[in-house]
Backbone bond lengths (Angstrom), bond angles and torsions (degrees), N, CA, C in turn:
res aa  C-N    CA-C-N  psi(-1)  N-CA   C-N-CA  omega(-1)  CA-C   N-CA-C  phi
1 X - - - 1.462 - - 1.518 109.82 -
2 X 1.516 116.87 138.21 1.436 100.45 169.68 1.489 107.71 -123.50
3 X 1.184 98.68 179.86 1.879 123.65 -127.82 1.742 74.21 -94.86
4 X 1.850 97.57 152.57 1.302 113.91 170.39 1.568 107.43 -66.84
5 X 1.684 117.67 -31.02 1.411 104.40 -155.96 1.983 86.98 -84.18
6 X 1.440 115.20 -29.22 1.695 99.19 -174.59 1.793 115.99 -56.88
7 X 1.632 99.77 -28.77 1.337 105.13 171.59 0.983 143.58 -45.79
8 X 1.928 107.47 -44.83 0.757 126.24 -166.12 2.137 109.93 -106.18
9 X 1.379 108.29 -9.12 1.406 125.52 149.75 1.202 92.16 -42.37
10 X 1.429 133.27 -84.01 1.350 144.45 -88.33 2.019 76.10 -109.71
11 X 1.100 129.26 -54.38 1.360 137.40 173.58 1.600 107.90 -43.16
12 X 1.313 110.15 -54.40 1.371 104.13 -176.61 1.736 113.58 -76.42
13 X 0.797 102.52 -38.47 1.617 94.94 169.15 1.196 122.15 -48.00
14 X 1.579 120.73 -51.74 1.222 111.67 -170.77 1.507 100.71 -114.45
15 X 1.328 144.78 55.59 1.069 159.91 147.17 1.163 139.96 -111.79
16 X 2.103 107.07 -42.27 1.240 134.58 -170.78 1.723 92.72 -103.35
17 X 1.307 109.89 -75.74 1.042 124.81 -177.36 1.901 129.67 -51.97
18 X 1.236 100.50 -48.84 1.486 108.05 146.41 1.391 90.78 99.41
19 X 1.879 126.13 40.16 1.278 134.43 -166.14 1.428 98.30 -97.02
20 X 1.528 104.47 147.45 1.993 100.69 -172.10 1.712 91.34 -97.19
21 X 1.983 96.74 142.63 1.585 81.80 175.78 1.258 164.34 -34.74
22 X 1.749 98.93 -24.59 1.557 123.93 167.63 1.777 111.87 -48.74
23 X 1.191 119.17 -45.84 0.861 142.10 177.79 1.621 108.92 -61.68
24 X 0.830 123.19 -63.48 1.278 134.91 -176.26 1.607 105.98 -49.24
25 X 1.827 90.76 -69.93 1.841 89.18 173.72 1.411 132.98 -54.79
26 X 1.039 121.16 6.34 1.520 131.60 -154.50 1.919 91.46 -131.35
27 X 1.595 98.07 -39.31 2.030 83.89 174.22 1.555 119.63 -64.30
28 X 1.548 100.89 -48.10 1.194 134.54 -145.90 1.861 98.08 -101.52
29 X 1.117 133.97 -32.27 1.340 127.38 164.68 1.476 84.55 75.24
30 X 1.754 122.46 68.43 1.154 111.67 129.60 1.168 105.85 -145.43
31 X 1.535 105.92 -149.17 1.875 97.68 -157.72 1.513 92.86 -108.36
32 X 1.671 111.81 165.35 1.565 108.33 175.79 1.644 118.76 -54.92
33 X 1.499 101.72 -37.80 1.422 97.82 -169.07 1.686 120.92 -69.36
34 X 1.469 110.80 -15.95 1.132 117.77 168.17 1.635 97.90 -80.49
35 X 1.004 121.49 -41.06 2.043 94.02 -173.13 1.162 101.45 -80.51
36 X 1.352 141.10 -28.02 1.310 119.34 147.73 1.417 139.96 -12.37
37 X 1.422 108.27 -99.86 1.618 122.73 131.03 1.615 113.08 11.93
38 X 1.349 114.25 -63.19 1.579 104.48 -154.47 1.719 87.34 -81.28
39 X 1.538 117.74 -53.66 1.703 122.65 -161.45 1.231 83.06 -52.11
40 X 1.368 136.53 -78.64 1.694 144.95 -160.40 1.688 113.61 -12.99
41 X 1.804 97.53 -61.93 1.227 123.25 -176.05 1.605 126.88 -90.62
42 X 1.047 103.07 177.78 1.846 108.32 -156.79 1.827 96.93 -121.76
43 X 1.687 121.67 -11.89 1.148 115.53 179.49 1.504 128.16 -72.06
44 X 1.733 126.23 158.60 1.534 100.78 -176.03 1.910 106.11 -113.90
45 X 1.767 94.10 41.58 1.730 96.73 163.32 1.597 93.32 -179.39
46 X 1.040 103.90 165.84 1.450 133.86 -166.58 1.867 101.94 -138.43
47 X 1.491 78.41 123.54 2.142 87.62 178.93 1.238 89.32 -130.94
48 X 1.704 107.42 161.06 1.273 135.07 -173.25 1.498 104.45 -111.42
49 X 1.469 122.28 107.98 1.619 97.93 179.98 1.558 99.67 -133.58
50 X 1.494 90.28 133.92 1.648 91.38 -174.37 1.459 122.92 -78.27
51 X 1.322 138.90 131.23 1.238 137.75 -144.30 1.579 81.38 -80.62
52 X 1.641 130.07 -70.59 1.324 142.20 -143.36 1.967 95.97 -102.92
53 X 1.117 128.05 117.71 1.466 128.36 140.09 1.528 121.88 -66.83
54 X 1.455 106.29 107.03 1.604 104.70 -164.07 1.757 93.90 -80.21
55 X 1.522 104.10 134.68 1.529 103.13 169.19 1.720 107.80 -131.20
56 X 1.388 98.93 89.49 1.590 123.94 -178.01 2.171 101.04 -33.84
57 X 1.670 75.57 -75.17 1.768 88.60 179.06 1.338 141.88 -73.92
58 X 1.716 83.97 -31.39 1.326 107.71 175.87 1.380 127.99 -51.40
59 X 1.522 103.90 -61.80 1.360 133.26 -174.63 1.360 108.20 -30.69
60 X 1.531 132.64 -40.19 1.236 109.12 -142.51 1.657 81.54 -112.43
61 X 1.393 130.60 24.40 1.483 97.81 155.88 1.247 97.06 -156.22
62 X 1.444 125.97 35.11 1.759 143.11 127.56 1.511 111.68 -11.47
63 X 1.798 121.98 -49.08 1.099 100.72 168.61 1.981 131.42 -75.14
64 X 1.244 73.21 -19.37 1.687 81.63 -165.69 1.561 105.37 -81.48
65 X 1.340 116.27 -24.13 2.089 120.20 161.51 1.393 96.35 -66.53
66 X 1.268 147.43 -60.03 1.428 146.68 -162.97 1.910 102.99 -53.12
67 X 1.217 79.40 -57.31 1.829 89.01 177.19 2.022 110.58 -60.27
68 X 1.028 108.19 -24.81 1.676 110.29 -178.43 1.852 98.16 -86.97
69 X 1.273 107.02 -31.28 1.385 110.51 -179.80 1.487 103.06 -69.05
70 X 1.291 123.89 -58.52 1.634 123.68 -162.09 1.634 107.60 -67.07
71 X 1.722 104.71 -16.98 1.951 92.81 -174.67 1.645 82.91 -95.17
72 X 1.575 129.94 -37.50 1.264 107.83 -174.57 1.826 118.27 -50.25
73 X 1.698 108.20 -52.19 1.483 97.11 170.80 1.315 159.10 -36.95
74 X 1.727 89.56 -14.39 1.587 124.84 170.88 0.998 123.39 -81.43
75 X 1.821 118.11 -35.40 1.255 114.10 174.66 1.831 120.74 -55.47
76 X 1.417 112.27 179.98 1.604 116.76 159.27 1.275 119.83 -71.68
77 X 1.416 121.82 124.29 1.318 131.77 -171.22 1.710 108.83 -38.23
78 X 1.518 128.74 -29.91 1.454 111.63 157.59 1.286 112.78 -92.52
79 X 1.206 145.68 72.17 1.217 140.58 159.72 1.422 111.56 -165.17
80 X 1.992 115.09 -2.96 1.477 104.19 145.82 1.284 150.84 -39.54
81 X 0.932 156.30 105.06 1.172 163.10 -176.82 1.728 123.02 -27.41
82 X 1.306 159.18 104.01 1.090 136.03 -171.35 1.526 123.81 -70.51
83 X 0.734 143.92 -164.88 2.081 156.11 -167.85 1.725 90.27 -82.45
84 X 1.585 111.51 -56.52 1.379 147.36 -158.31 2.050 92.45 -58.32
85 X 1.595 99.04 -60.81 1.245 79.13 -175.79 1.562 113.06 -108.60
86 X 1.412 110.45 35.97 1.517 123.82 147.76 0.742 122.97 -60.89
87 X 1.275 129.84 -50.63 1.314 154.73 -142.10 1.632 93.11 -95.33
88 X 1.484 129.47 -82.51 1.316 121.97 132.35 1.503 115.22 34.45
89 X 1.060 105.25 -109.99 1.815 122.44 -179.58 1.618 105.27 -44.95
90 X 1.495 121.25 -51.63 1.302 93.84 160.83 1.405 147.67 -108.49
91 X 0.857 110.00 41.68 1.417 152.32 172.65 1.721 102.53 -82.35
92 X 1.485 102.49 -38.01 1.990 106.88 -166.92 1.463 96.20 -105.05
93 X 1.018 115.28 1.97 1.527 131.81 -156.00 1.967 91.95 -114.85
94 X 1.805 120.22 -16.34 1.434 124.66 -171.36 1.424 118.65 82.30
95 X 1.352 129.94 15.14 1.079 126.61 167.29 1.851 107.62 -68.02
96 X 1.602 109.35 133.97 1.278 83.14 178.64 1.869 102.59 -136.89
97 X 1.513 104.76 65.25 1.238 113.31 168.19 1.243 117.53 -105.74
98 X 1.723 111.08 -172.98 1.855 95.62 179.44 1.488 110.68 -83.51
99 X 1.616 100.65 -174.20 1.421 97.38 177.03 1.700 125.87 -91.74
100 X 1.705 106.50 11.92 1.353 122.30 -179.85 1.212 116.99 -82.25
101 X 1.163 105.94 -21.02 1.658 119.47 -175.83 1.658 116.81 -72.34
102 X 1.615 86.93 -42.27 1.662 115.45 -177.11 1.569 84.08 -51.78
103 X 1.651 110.82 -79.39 1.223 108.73 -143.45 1.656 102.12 -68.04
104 X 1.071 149.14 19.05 1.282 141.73 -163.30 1.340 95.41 -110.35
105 X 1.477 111.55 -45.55 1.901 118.88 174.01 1.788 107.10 -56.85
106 X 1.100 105.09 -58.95 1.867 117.86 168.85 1.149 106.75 -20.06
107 X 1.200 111.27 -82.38 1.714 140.30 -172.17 1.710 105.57 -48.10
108 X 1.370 123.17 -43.61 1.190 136.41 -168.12 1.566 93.45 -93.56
109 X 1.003 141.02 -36.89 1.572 140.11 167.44 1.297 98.84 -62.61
110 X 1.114 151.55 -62.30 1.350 140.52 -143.22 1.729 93.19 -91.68
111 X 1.044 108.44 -53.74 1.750 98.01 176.18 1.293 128.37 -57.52
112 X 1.047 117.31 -32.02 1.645 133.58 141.15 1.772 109.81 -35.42
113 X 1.095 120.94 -69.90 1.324 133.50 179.14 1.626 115.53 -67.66
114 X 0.958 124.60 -30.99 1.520 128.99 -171.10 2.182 96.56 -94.33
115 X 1.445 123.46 -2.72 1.401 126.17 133.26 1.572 145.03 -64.21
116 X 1.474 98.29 -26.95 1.400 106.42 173.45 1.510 115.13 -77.96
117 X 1.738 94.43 154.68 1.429 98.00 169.08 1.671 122.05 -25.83
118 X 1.204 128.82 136.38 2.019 111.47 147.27 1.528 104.99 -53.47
119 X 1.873 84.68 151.08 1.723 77.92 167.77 1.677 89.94 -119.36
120 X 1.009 122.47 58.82 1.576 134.85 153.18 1.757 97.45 -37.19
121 X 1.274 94.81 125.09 2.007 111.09 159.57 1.548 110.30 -132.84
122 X 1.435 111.99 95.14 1.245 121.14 179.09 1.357 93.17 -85.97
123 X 1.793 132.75 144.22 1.493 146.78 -177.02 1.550 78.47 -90.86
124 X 1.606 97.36 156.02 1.717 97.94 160.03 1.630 81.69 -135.15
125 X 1.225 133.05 -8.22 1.683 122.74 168.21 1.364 121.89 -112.17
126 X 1.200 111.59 137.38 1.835 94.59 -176.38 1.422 99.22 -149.11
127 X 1.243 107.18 127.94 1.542 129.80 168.71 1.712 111.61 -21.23
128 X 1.337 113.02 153.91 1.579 102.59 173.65 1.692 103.56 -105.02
129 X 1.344 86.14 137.78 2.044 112.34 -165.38 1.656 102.77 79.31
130 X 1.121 127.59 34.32 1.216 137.76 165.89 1.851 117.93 -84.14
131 X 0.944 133.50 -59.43 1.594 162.42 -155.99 1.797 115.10 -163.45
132 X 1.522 82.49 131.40 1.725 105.79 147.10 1.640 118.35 -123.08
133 X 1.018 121.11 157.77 1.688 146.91 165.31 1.733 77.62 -83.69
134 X 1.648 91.45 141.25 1.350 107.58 138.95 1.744 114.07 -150.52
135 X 0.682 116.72 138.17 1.843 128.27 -171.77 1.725 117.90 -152.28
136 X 1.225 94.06 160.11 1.455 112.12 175.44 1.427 144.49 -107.17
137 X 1.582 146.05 104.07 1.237 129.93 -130.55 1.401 109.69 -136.42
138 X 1.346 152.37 101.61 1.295 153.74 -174.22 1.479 101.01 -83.23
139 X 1.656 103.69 130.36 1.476 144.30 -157.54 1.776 109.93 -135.60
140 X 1.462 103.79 126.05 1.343 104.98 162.31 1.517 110.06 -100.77
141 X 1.569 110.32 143.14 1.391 121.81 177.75 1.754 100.54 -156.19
142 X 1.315 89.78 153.30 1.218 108.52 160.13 1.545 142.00 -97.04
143 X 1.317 115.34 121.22 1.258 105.16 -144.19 1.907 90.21 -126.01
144 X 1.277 117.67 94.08 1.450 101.41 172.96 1.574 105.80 98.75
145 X 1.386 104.10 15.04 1.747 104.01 -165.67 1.446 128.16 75.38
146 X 1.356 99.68 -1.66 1.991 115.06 -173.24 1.675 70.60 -134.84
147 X 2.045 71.65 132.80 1.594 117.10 -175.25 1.651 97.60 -85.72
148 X 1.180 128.79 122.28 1.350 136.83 173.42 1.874 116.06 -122.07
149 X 1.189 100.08 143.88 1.693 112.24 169.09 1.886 110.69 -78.05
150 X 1.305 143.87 128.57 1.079 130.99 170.67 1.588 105.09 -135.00
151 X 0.740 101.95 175.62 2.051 114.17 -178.89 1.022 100.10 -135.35
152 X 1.629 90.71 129.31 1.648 125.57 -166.28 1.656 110.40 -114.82
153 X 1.136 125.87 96.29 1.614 135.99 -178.90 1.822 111.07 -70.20
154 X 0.882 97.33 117.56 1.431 103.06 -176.11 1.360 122.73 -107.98
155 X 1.172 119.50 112.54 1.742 112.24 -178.06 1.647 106.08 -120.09
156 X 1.268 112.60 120.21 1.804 110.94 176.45 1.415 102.66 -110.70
157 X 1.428 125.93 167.76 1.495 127.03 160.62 1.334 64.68 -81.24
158 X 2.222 79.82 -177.81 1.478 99.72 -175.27 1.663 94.32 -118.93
159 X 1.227 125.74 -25.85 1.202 131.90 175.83 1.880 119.64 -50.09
160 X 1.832 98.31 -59.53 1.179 102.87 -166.06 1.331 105.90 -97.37
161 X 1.736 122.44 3.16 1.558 122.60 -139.49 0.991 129.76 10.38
162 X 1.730 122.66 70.22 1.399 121.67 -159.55 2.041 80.69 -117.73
163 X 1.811 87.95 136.86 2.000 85.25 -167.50 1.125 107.87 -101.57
164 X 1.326 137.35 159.18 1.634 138.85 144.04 0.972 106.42 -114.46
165 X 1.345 126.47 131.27 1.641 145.55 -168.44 1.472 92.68 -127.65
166 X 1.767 115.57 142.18 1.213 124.53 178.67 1.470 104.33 -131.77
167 X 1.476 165.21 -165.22 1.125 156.47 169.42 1.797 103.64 -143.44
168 X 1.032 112.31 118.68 2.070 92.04 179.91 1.520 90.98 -139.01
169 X 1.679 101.47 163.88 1.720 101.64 -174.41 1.290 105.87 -86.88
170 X 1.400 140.43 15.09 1.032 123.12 166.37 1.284 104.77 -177.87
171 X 1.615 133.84 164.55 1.824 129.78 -150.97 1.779 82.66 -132.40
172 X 1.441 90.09 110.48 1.437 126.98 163.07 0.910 125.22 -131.84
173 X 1.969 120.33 154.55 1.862 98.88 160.50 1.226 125.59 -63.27
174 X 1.237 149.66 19.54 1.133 127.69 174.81 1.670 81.87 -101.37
175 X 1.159 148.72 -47.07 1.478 149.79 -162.70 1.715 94.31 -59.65
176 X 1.126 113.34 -42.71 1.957 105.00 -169.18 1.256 103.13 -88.90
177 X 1.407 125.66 -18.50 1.361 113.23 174.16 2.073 124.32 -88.21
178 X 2.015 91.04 -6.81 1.289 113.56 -175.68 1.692 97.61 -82.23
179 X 1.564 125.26 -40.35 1.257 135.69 -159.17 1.378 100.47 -74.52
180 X 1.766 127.57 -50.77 0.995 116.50 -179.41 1.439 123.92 -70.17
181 X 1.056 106.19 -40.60 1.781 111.59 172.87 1.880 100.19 -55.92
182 X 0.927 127.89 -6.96 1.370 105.05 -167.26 1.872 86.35 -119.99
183 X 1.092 143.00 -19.21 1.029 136.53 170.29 1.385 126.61 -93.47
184 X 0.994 89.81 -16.15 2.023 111.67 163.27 1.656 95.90 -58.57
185 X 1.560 116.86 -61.61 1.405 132.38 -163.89 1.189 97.33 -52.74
186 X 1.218 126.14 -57.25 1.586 142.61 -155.42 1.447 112.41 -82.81
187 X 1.280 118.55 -36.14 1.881 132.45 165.39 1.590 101.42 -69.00
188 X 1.636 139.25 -25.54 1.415 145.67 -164.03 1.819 100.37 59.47
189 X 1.148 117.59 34.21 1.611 117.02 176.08 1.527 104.47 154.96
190 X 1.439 115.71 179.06 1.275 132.52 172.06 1.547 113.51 -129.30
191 X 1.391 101.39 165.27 1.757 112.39 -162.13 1.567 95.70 -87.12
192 X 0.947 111.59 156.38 1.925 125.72 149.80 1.105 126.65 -19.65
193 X 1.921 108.87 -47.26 1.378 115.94 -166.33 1.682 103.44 -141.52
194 X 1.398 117.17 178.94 1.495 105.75 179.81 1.703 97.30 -144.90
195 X 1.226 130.83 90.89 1.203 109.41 165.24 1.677 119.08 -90.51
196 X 2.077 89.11 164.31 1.759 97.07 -144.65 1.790 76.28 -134.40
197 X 1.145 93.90 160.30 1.473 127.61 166.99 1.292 122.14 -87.50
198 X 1.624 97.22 -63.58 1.441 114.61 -178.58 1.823 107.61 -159.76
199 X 1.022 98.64 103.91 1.565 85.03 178.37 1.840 106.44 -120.60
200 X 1.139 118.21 161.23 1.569 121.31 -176.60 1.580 116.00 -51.80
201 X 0.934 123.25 -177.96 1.626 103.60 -170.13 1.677 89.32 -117.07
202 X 1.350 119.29 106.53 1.170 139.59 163.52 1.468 102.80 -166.07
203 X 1.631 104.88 161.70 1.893 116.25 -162.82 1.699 82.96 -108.80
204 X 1.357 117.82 128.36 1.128 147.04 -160.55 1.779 99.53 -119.12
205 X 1.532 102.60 95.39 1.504 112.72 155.58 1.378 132.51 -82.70
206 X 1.118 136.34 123.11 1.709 123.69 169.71 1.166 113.79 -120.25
207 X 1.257 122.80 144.94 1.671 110.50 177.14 1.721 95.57 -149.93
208 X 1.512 93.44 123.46 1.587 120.88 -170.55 1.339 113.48 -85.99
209 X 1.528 128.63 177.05 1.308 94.65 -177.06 1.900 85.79 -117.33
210 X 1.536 107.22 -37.15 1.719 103.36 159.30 1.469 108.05 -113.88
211 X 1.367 113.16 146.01 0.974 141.58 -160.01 1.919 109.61 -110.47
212 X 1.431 120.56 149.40 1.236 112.53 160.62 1.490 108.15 -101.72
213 X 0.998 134.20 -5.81 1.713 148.11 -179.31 1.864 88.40 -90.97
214 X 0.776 141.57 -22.25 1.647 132.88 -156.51 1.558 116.95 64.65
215 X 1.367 118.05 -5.24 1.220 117.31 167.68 2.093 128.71 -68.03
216 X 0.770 91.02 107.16 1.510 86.48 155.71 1.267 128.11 -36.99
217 X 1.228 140.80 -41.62 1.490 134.65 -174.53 1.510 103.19 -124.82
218 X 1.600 125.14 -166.59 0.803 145.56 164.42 1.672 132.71 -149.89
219 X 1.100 125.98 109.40 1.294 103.75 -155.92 1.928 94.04 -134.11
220 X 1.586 92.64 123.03 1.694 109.41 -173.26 1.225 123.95 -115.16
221 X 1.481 121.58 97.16 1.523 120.35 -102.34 2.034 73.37 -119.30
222 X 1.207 117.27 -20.11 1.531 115.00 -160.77 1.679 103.35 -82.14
223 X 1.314 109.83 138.04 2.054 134.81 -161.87 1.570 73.25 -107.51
224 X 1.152 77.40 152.30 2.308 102.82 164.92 1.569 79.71 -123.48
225 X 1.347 99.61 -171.06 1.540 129.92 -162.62 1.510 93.74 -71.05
């Protein structure tokens, strides 16, 4: 790309100054067809954009990285795959280009992809013993005549939205692991699944002894920050 101020060099010379292009190309170290170009035109830059990205090595197994990309996107955000060990897999697979190339297709796939619609599927119906909500909610109360802040744990089905609200002085694991055990009790079981908002970053086991899912255990496998 060249620079507004070479542009505008290149204008004054042979506009103000009244310098013949030879001159110009020979001050300024560029080529005629670029001072051409700039006097010709009315723009204040000039870019170079290459129509074709030649991919020597690449090319011939472009489909088969695209295809490692679309099952990687599926996985859980820790168990994607990196560029690093893309490259990797086809590498064992006989690809025998570098690994810059890889990551340049990567990079250009995902920016490509991070334009499209979401394909977000929010349920608005859900089976009964299917799902709970669970979340967290700060409450003023008075407790003793002194006004206090407390955290309020909230667990609803999602089917019947039937709620259990708990109140604790402060949101810890021992408080989220106190809320579910006590709303487990109070629901007579737990659902299939548990969606979270935000929960602390620890892997959260429960195991019921009856269930509304018919499962024996429960296992709530999703970390917050």
């Amino acid at each position: 790309m060249m620079t507004v101020e070479t542009i505008g060099r290149i204008r004054r010379a042979y506009f103000v100054e009244k310098r013949a292009i030879r001159e110009i190309v020979r001050a300024l170290r560029v080529s005629r067809k670029t001072v051409r170009k700039v006097i010709r035109g009315a723009g204040t830059e000039l870019r170079y954009a290459r129509r074709l990205q030649p991919q020597p090595q690449l090319g011939g197994v472009v489909d088969r990285l695209d295809e490692l990309l679309e099952a990687n996107a599926k996985r859980p955000s820790r168990e994607r795959l990196t560029a690093q060990r893309l490259y990797e897999l086809l590498r064992a697979e006989g690809y025998a280009g570098a690994y810059d190339s890889v990551q340049r297709h990567v990079r250009h796939w995902r920016r490509q992809r991070s334009k499209l619609p979401g394909a977000v599927f929010i349920p608005l119906w859900f089976a009964p013993g299917e799902a709970y909500q669970f979340d967290w909610s700060h409450e003023i109360v008075v407790l003793g005549g002194v006004t206090a802040t407390v955290k309020v744990a909230h667990v609803r089905l999602c089917h019947s939205r039937m709620l259990f609200a708990r109140a604790y002085a402060r949101e810890s694991q021992e408080m989220v692991f106190d809320a579910h055990d006590r709303a487990f009790a109070f629901l007579h079981g737990a659902c299939s699944r548990g969606i979270y908002d935000y929960v602390p970053g620890h892997i959260i086991v429960v195991l019921c002894r009856s269930t509304l899912c018919g499962r024996a255990s429960l296992a709530l496998r999703h970390t917050g920050g």
